[in-house]
C-alpha positions as CSV (number, residue, x, y, z in Angstrom):
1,X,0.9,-15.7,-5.1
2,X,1.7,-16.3,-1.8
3,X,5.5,-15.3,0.0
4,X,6.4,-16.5,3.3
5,X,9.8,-14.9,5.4
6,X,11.2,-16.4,8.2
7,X,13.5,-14.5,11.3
8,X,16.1,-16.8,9.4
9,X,15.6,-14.2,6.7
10,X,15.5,-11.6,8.5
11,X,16.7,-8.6,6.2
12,X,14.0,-9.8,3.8
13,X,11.6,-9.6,6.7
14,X,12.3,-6.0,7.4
15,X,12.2,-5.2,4.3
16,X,9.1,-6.9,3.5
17,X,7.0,-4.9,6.8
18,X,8.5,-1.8,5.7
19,X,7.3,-1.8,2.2
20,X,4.1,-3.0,3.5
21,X,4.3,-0.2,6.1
22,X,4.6,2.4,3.3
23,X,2.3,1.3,0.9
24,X,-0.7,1.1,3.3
25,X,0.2,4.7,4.5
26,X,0.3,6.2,1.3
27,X,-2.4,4.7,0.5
28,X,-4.5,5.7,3.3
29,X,-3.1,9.0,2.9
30,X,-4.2,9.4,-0.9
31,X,-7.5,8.8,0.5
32,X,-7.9,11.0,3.5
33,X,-6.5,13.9,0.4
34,X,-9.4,13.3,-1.6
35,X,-12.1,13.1,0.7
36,X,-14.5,15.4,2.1
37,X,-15.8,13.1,4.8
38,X,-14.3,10.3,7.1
39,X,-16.8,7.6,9.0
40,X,-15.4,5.2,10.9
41,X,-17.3,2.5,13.2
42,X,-15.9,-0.9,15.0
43,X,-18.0,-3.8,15.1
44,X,-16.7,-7.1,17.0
45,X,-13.5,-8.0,15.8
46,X,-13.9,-5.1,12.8
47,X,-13.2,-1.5,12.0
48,X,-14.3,-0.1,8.8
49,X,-13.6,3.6,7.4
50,X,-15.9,5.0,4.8
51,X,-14.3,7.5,3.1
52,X,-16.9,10.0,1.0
53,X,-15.1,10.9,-2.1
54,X,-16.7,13.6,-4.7
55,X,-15.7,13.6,-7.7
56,X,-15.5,16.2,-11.0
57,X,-18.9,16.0,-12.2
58,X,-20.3,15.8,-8.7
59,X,-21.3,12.7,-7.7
60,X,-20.3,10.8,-4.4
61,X,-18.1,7.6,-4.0
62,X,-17.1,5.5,-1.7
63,X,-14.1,3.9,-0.5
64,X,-13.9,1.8,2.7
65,X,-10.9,0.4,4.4
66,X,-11.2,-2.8,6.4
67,X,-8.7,-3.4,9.3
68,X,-8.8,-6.1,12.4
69,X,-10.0,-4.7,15.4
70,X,-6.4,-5.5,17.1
71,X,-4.9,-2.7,14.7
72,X,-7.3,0.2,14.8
73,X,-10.6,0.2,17.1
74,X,-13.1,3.0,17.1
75,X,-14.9,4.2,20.0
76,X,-17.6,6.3,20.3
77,X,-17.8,9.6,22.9
């Protein structure tokens, strides 16, 4: 399903980035919570963060985040 808002609707806008805001926060936040190891790298137009997640019985997951280079960029020191 796709929704589309215009500046013409502007208080569904708003509300649209700020629910949007929120839910990718606390959902990045949930993440950084549970894990006991953050990598992130930035390739091109790309930055992924691997997030190293143990759970009850000991064994590892992942979860990575994509994001656009324009939002979040990594660089190395």
């Amino acid at each position: 399903m796709a929704v589309t808002f215009t500046r013409v609707q502007n208080e569904k806008l708003v509300a649209a980035q700020k629910d949007m805001i929120g839910s990718i926060s606390e959902s990045i936040n949930k993440l950084y919570e549970n894990a006991f190891a953050v990598s992130m790298q930035t390739s091109g137009d790309r930055t992924v963060v691997s997030f190293q997640i143990q759970n009850e019985d000991g064994s590892i997951i992942s979860r990575c985040v994509n994001f656009s280079s324009t939002l979040f960029t990594v660089k190395e020191d």
